[in-house]
ZAMARGU-4260 file (C-alpha; in steps of 0.2 Angstrom, whole numbers, plus 5000, padded with zeros to 4 digits):
<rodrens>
0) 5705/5798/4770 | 5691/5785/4765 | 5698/5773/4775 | 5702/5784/4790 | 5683/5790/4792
5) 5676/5772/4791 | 5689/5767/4805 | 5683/5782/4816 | 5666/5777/4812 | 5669/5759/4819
10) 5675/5765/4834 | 5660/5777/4837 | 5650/5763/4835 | 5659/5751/4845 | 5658/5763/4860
15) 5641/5766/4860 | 5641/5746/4861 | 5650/5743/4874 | 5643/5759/4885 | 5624/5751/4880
20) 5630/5735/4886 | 5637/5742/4903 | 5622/5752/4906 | 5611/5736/4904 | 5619/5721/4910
25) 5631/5730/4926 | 5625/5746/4933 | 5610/5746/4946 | 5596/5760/4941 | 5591/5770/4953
30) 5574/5775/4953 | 5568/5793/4960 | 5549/5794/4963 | 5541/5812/4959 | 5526/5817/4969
35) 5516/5829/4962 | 5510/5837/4983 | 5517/5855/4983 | 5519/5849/5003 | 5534/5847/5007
40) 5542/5832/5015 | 5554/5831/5031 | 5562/5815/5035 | 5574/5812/5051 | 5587/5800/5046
45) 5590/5791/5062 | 5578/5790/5079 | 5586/5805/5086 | 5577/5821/5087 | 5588/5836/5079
50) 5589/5852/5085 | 5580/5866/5076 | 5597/5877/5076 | 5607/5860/5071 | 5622/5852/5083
55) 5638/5866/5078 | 5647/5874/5090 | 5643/5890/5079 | 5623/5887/5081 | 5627/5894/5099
60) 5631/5912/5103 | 5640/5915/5119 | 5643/5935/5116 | 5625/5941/5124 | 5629/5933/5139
65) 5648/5937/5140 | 5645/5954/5138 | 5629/5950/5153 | 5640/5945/5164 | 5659/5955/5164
70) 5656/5970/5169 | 5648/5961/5186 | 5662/5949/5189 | 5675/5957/5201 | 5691/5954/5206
75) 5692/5953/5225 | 5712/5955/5235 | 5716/5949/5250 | 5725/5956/5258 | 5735/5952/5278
80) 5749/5953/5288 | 5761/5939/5293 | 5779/5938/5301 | 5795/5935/5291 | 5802/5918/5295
85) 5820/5923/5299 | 5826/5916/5282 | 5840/5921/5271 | 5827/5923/5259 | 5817/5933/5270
90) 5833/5945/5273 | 5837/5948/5254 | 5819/5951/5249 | 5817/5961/5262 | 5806/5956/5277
95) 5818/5962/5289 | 5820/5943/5295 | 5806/5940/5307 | 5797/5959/5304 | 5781/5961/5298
100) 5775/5958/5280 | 5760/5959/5269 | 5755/5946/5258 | 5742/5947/5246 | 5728/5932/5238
105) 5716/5936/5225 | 5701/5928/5218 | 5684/5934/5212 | 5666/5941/5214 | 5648/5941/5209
110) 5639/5959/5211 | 5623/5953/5217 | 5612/5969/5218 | 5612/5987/5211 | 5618/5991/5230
115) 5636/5982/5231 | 5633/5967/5239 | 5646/5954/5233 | 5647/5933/5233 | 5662/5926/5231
120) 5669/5910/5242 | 5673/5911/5261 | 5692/5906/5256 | 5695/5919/5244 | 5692/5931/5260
125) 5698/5921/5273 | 5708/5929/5288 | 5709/5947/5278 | 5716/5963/5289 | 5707/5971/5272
130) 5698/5967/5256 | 5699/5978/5239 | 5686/5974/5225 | 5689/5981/5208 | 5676/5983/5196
135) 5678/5978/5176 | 5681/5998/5176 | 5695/5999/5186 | 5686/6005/5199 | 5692/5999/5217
140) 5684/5998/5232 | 5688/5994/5250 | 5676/5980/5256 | 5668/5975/5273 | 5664/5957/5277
145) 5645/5954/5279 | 5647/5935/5284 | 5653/5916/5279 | 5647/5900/5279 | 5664/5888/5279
150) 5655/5874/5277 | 5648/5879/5257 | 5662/5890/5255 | 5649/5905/5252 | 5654/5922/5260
155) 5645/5938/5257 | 5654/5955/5256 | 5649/5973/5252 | 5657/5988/5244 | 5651/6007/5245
160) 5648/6014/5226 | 5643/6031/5220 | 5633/6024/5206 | 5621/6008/5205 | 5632/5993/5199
165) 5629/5980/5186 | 5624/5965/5192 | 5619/5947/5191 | 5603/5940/5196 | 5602/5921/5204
170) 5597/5908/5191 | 5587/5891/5196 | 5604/5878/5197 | 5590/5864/5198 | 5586/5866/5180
175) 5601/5865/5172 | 5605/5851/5161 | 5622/5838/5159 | 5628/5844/5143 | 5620/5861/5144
180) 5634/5874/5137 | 5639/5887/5151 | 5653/5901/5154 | 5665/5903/5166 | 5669/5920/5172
185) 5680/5929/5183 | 5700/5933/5184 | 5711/5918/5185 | 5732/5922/5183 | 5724/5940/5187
190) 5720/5942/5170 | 5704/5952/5171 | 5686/5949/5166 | 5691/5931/5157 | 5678/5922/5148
195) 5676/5902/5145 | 5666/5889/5139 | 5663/5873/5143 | 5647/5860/5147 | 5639/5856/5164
200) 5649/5838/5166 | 5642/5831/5181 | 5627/5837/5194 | 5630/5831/5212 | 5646/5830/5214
205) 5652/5830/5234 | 5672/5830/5234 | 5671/5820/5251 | 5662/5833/5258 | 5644/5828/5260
210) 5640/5844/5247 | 5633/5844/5231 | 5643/5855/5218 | 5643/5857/5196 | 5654/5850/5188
215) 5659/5859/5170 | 5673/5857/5159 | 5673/5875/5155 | 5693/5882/5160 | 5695/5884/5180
220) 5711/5890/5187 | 5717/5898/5203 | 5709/5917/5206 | 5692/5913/5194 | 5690/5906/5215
225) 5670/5915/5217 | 5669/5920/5199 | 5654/5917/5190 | 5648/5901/5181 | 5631/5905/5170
230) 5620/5897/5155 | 5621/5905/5139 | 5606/5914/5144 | 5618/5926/5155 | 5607/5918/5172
235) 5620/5915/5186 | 5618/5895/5190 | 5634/5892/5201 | 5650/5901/5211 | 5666/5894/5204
240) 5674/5886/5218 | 5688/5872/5218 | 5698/5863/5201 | 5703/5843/5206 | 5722/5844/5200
245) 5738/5839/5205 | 5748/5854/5198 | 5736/5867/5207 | 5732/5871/5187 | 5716/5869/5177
250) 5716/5847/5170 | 5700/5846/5160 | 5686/5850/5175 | 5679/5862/5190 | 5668/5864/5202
255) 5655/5876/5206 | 5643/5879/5219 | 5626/5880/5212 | 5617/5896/5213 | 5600/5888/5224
260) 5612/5886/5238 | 5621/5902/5236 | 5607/5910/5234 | 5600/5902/5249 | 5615/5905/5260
265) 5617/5924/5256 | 5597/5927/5258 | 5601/5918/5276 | 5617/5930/5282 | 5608/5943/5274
270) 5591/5942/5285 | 5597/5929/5300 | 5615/5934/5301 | 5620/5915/5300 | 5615/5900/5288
275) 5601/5892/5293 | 5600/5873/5290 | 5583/5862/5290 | 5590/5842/5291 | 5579/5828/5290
280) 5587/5818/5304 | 5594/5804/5296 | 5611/5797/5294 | 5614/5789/5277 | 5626/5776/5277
285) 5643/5776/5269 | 5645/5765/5254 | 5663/5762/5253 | 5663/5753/5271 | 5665/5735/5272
290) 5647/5733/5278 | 5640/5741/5266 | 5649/5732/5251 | 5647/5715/5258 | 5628/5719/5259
295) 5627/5725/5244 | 5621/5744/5249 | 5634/5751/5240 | 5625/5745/5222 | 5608/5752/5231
300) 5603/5768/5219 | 5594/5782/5232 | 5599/5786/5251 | 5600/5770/5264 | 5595/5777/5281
305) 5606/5770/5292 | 5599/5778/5308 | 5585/5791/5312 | 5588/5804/5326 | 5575/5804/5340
310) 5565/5819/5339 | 5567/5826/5323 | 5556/5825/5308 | 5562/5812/5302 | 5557/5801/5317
315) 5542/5811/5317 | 5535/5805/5299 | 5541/5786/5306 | 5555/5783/5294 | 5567/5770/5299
320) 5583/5761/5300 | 5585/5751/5281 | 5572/5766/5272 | 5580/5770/5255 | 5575/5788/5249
325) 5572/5788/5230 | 5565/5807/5230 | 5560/5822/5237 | 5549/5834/5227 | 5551/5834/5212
330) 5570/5828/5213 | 5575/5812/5210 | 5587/5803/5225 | 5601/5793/5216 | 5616/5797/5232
335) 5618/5808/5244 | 5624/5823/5237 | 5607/5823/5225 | 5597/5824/5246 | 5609/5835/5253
340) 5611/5845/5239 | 5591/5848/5239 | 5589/5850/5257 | 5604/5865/5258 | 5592/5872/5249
345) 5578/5874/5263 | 5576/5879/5280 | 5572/5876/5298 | 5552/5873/5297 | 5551/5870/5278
350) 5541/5855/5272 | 5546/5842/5261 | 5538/5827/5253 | 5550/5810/5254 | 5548/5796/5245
355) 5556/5778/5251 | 5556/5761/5250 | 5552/5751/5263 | 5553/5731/5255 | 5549/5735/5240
360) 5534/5747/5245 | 5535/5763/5238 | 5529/5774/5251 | 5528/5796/5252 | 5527/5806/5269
365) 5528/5825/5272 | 5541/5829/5282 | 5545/5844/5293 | 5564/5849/5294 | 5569/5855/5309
370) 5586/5861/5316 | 5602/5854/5320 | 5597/5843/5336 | 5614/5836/5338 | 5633/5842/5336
375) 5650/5835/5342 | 5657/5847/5350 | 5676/5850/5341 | 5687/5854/5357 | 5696/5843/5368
380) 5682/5834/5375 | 5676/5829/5358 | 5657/5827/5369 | 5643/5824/5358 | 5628/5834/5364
385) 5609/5837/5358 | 5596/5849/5363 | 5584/5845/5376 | 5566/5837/5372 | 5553/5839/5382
390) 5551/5825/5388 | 5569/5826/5395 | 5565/5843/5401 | 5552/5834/5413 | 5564/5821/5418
395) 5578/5830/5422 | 5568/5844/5430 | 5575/5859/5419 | 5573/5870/5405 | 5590/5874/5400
400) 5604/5864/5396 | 5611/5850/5383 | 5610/5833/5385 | 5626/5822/5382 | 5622/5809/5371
405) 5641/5802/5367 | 5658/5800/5375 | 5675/5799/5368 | 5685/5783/5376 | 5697/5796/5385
410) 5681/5801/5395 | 5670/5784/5397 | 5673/5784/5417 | 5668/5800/5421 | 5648/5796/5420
415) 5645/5810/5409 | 5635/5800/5397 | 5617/5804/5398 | 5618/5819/5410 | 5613/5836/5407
420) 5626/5848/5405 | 5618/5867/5412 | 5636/5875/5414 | 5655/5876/5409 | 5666/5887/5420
425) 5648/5895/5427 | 5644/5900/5411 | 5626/5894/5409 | 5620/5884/5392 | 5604/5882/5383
430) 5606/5876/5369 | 5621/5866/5356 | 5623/5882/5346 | 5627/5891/5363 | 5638/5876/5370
435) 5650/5875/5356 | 5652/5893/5358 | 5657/5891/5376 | 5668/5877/5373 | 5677/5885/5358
440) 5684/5898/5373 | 5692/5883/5384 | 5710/5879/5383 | 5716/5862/5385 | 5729/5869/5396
445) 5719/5876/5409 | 5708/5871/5421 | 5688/5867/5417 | 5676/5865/5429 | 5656/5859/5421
450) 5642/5858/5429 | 5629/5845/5427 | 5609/5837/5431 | 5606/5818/5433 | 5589/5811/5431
455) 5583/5817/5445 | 5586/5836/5445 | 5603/5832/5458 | 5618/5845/5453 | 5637/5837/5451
460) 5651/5847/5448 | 5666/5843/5440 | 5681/5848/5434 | 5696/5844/5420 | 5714/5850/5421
</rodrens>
């Protein structure tokens, strides 16, 4: 037993020797200092800020703006009337062959105010015989067609409720941020009042089509078509419009159409009866030309003017061919869509601050922005026409009329180039908005006469067949 307890002793000892020597020779100390200040002490560990309510996903709370937003997110049907092809498989599924049958499209809807009026996109309602909005309660409503505007994809409708309806009010789209968290609403697959999340992506994007939409990876897919898009603070900042995919199915990212233009475009059918557009008068030039990318103006970061049109502001304020717009107000100009974007917003009369450079001068000018001056008309004559000036009012001795300004090949030898066109088929014209009108009613299979003022007040007549 003796000599058991002096092994054991030994091999205590021989520990604590070999732990002593570890502890001196091997391991680093670390030293903590303690401060006796009651204050505490806050340190960021790298040279980012953090948030106050830290980076999770579960720091954000979606379900005060979900519930916000539902009940005013409707689903909107289409529906019309089209004929039967004379298929097989119209016969078994029962068209009648070349009969009459409905079809039906669906999509959705922003209540807007307490008294029915509904957003949604111009395609959603496009070429309905009849239009039925139901409400989150299963409430449906027939609805009536206040007006479009194609070119945002904006129309405005209205339904006729017993009771005041929930509603959403516009939110500022210019403040929101890239990365900012927002929700999509509305009823895709027709699955009703569907709620998802994503970020802002992208601001500015145009989709080759000189329009400025938001761009959010927040699940998009076909009938969420003029649902809702808003920030977590329930604010409506965008109308869910188109998805970029080549199955017609949600791939990662969407497109809205941010609520400063919506807003702007409703407020305009709502008191005008049409959009009204203030332009600047430029023409920006197009980046992916040849031109452009030998010259390097497709690198150039803000709007090259590549021409100014006579008469508008634009030309008023003196900006010129080679101009590059960095900003108006308080947006910064980075392409076009940023400029057309902003000015979508505005109107007719409206007054903007540009600011450009001109060889490396930075220079700012108030602008006034004035109506569309110019416009190609679209039918067979494919004529592009502006609005007299004074000054050609005083030359051609007239107040009516349009001035032709550019003429297809096809036309070239006719001298119509710089005339004065007062009349088409003795229908008289005063303006461009009033011309295209006019046109839009001419076949190209029938016989056109036009009536027109050279620079000295002589009428000629001629006509097309």
């Amino acid at each position: 037993m003796k000599r058991i307890g002096s092994l054991l002793l030994v091999a205590l000892f021989a520990g604590a020797i070999t732990l002593g020597a570890y502890k001196l020779f091997f391991e680093n100390t670390k030293y903590v200092t303690v401060s006796s200040d009651n204050e505490a002490k806050v340190f960021n560990t790298s040279l980012t800020p953090t948030s106050a309510k830290g980076s999770g996903l579960n720091d954000v709370d979606f379900t005060v703006a979900a519930e916000n937003t539902v009940n005013a997110v409707v689903n909107v049907t289409n529906m019309t009337s089209g004929r039967g092809s004379g298929s097989v498989m119209d016969f078994f599924y029962g068209s009648g062959g070349s009969g009459q049958r409905a079809q039906m499209g669906t999509g959705s809807g922003v209540i807007i105010s307490s008294e029915g009026y509904i957003v949604t996109n111009n395609h959603v309602i496009a070429k309905a015989d009849k239009l039925q909005v139901t409400l989150n309660n299963n409430k449906s409503y027939e609805a009536e067609v206040i007006g479009t505007d194609p070119n945002t994809d904006i129309a405005l409708i209205k339904i006729e409720a017993d009771d005041k309806l929930p509603y959403l009010a516009f939110g500022d789209s210019d403040n929101a941020k890239i990365g900012e968290w927002v929700l999509a609403v509305g009823n895709p697959f027709n699955l009703t009042s569907t709620v998802t999340a994503g970020i802002v992506s992208a601001k500015a994007r145009d989709l080759g089509r000189n329009q400025s939409f938001i761009q959010t990876d927040a699940a998009v897919n076909p009938g969420n078509s003029g649902g809702a898009l808003v920030n977590t603070n329930g604010d409506l900042v965008g109308i869910n419009t188109a998805i970029s995919s080549q199955t017609g199915s949600y791939v990662g990212y969407s497109f809205a159409v941010p609520s400063n233009i919506a807003r702007k475009v409703v407020e305009d059918i709502m008191e005008y009866g049409n959009v009204q557009k203030g332009l600047l008068g430029i023409r920006p030039i197009n980046p992916k030309t040849p031109y452009a990318v030998q010259n390097g103006l497709n690198e150039i970061e803000g709007v090259y003017v590549s021409k100014v049109e006579e008469g508008m502001g634009a030309d008023e304020a003196d900006l010129r061919e080679g101009d590059i717009i960095k900003r108006i107000d308080d947006i910064t100009v980075k392409k076009f869509p940023d400029l057309s974007g902003y000015l979508a917003t505005k109107r007719p009369n409206d007054e903007v601050e540009v600011t450009f450079d001109r060889d490396g001068e930075e220079m700012t000018v108030p602008i006034v922005l004035k109506k569309r001056q110019t416009v190609v008309i679209p039918q067979f004559m494919g004529l592009e026409i502006k609005n007299l000036s004074d000054k050609d009012k005083r030359v051609f001795k007239t107040k009516k009329g349009v001035r032709i300004v550019g003429v297809p090949e096809t036309y070239r030898g006719y001298g119509l180039d710089g005339k004065v066109l007062i009349s088409v088929d003795d229908e008289e014209i005063n303006d461009i908005e009033q011309a295209r009108e006019v046109f839009s009613k001419i076949s190209k299979y029938g016989k056109t006469s036009i009536t027109m003022l050279d620079e000295g007040g002589e009428r000629e007549r001629l006509i097309f067949q």
